[in-house]
C-alpha positions as CSV (number, residue, x, y, z in Angstrom):
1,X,118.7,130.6,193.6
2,X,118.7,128.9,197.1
3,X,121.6,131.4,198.5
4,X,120.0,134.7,196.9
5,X,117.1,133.1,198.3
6,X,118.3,133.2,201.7
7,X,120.6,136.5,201.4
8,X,116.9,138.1,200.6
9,X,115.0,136.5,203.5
10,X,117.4,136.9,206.0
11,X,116.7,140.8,206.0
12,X,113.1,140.6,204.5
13,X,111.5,138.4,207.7
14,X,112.8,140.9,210.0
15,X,110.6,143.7,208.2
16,X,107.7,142.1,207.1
17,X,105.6,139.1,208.6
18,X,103.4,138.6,205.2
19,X,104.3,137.8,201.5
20,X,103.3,137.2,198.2
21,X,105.2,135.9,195.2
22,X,105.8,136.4,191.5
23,X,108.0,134.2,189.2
24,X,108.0,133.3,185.6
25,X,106.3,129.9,184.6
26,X,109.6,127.6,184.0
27,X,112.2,125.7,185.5
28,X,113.9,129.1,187.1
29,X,111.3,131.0,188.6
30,X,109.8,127.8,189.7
31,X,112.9,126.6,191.8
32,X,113.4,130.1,192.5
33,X,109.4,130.7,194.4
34,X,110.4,127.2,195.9
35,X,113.5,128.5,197.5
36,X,111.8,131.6,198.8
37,X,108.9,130.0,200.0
38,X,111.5,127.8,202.3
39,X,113.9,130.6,203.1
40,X,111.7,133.3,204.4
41,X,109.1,130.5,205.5
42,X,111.7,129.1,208.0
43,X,112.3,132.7,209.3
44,X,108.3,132.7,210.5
45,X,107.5,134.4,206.9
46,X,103.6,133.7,205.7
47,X,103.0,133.4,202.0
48,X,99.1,134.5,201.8
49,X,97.9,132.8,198.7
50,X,100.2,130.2,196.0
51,X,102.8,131.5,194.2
52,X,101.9,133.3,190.8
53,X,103.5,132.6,187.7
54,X,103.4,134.5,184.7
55,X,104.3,133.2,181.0
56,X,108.2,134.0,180.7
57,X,107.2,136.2,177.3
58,X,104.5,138.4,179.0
59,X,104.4,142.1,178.7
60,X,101.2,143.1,180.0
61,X,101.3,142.3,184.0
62,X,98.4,143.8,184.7
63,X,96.3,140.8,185.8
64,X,99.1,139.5,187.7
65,X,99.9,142.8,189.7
66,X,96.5,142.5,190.4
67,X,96.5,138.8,192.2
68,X,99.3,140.3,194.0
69,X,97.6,143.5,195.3
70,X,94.8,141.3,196.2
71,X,96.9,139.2,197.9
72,X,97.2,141.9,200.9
73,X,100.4,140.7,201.8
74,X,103.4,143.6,203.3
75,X,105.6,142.7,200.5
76,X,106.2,141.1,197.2
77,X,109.0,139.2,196.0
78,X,109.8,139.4,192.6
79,X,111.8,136.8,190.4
80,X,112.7,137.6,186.8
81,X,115.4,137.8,184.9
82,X,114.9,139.6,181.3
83,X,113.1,142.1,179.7
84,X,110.1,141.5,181.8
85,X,111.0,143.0,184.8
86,X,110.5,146.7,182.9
87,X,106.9,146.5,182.3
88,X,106.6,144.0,185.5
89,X,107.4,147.0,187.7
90,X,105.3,149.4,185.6
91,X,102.4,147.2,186.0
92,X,103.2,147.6,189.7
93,X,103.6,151.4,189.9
94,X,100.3,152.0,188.0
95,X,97.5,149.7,189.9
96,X,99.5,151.2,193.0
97,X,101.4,148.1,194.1
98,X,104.3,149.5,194.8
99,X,102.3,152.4,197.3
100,X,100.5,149.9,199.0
101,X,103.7,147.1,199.1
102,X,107.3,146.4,199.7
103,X,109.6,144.9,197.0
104,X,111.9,142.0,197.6
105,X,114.1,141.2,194.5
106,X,117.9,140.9,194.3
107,X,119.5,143.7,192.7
108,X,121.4,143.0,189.6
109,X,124.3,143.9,187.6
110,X,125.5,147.8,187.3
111,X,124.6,147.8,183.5
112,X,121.0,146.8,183.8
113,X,120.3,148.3,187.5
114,X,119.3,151.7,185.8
115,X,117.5,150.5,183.2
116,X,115.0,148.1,185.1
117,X,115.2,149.4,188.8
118,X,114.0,153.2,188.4
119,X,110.8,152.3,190.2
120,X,112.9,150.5,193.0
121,X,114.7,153.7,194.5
122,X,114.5,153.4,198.1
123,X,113.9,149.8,198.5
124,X,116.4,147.2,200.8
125,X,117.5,144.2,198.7
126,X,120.1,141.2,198.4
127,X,123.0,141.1,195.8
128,X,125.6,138.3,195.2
129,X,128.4,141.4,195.2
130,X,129.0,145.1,194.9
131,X,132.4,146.4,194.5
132,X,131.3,148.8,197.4
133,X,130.0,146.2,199.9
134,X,133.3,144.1,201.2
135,X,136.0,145.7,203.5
136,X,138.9,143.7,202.6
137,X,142.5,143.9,201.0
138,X,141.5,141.2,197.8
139,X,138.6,143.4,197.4
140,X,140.4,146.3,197.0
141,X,142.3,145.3,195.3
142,X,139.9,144.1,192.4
143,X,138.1,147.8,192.5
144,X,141.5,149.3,191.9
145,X,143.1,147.2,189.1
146,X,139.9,146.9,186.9
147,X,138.7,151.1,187.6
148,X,142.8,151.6,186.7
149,X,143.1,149.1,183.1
150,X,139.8,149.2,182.4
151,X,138.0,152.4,183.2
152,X,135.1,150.6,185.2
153,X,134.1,149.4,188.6
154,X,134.0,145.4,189.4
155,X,130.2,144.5,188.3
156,X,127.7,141.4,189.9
157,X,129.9,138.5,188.7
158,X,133.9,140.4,189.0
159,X,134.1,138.8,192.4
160,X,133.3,135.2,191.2
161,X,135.9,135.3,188.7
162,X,139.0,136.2,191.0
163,X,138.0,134.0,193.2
164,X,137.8,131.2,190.8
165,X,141.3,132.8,189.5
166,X,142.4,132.5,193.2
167,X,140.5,129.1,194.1
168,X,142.9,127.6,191.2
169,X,145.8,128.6,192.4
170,X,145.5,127.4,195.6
171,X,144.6,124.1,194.2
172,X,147.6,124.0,192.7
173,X,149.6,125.2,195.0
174,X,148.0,122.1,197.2
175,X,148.7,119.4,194.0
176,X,152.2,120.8,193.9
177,X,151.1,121.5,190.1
178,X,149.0,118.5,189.5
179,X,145.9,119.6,187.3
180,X,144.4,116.5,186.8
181,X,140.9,116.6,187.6
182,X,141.0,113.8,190.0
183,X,143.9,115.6,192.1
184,X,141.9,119.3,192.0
185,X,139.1,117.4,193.1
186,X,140.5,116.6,196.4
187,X,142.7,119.5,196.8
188,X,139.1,122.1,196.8
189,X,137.0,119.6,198.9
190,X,137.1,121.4,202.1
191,X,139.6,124.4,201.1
192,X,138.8,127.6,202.1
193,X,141.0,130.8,200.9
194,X,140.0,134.4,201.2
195,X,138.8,136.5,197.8
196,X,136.9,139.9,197.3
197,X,133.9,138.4,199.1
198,X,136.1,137.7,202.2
199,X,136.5,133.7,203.3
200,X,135.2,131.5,200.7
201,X,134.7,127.6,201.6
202,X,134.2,125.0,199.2
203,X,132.0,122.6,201.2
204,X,133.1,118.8,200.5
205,X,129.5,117.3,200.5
206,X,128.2,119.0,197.7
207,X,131.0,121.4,196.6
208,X,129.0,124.4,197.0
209,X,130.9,128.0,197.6
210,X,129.8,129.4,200.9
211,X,130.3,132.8,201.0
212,X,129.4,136.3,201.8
213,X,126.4,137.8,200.5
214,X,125.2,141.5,201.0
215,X,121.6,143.4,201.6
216,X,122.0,146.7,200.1
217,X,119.8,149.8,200.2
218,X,119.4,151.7,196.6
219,X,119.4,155.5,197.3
220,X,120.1,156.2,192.8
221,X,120.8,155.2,189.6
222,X,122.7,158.0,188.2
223,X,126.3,157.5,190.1
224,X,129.3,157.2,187.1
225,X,130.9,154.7,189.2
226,X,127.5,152.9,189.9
227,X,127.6,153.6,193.4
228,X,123.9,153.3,193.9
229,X,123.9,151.7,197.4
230,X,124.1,152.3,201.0
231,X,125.6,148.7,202.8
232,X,122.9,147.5,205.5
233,X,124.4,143.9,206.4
234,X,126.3,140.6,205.7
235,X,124.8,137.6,205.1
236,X,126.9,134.1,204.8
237,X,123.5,131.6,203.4
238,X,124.5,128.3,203.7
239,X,121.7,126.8,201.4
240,X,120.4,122.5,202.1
241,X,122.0,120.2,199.9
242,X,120.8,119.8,196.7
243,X,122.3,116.4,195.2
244,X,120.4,113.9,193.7
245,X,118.6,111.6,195.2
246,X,121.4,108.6,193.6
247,X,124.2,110.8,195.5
248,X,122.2,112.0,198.5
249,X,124.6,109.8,200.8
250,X,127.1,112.5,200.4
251,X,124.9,115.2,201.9
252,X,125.9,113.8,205.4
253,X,124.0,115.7,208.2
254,X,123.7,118.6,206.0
255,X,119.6,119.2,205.1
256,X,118.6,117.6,202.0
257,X,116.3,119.0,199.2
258,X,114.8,122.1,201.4
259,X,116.1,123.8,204.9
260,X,112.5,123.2,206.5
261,X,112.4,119.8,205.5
262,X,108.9,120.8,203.9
């Protein structure tokens, strides 16, 4: 959450000075507003009234779309993941939210973009990947083997899992073969290797992946290849640490539990 979090912010705060937020009432949307609040917050963002959560199982959004219209804020972000988002955003196009506001919500994966983002044509977002976004050779790489055995284009998560493929090999390249845990433990701490997503770093304190993240703009929904996007920018969020408080020694000087220390 914390790294969409700041992928999102880093280009929202430079378009808007006022927000509003919408997350579903658990553990997820919870830490997610949290992370938002703190990401965009640091970036001079104003959040004019508390974060509004919603029942994970609602379908009728109507009297939360309306706290956010009140809300007068430029722009909205918007955490959900499932079903909801369909009638969230319908909600939003009907009491003229979506007229009167901006949208900030990650786009998702290729399958599910064209059946939950029609009403989201236009807008600027964040994305963990898009085969389209990175200029590199491992990137193209991916596009090309899994559009030539497998008919499709490299989808939110295809990155991740070369460079996970990748990140293991190195390892045990490093081990000289040794796949003990204890010995792949200390070969990733600290290693960095290149992937679709360009340089990749495992950082040792908390083993976190920092990597490149992309703000998109979605210009359609209808390309075969899911080519909905124009590139905008790069983003490389390097999120505070987030150990528990028993292992919080190991955060070193990194920030711990929030980027603002709020």
């Amino acid at each position: 959450n914390y790294q969409d979090a700041i992928n999102e912010c880093t280009y929202l705060v430079k378009q808007y000075s006022t927000f509003v937020q919408i997350a579903p009432d658990y553990a997820f949307g919870q830490g997610s507003a949290a992370s938002f609040r703190d990401a965009c917050g640091l970036g001079g963002a104003e959040f004019m009234v508390d974060d509004i959560f919603a029942p994970a199982d609602t379908t009728d959004f109507t009297p939360y779309m309306e706290q956010v219209l009140d809300s007068g804020a430029e722009a909205y972000i918007v955490t959900w993941a499932g079903g909801g988002f369909v009638p969230l955003m319908q909600a939003a196009t009907d009491l003229g939210v979506t007229d009167e506001m901006s949208l900030g919500a990650t786009f998702i994966d290729n399958v599910l973009m064209p059946l939950w983002y029609q009403n989201a044509i236009g807008s600027t977002n964040g994305i963990l990947y898009h085969w389209s976004a990175p200029d590199n050779a491992a990137n193209d790489f991916l596009v090309a083997e899994q559009k030539a055995r497998y008919g499709t284009m490299p989808d939110l998560f295809g990155a991740d899992g070369m460079n996970a493929a990748i990140m293991l090999v190195e390892g045990l390249k490093t081990t000289g073969g040794d796949a003990s845990s204890a010995a792949l433990m200390a070969a990733f701490e600290g290693m960095t290797f290149e992937g679709p997503k360009g340089t990749v770093y495992i950082r040792p304190e908390d083993h976190v992946a920092i990597q490149d993240m992309y703000i998109l703009k979605l210009v359609n929904l209808t390309d075969l290849d899911a080519g909905f996007y124009e590139y905008v920018e790069t983003t490389r969020p390097e999120p505070p640490c987030l150990l528990p408080e028993t292992l919080k020694d190991r955060c070193g000087d990194l920030p711990y539990g929030s980027l603002s220390g709020n």
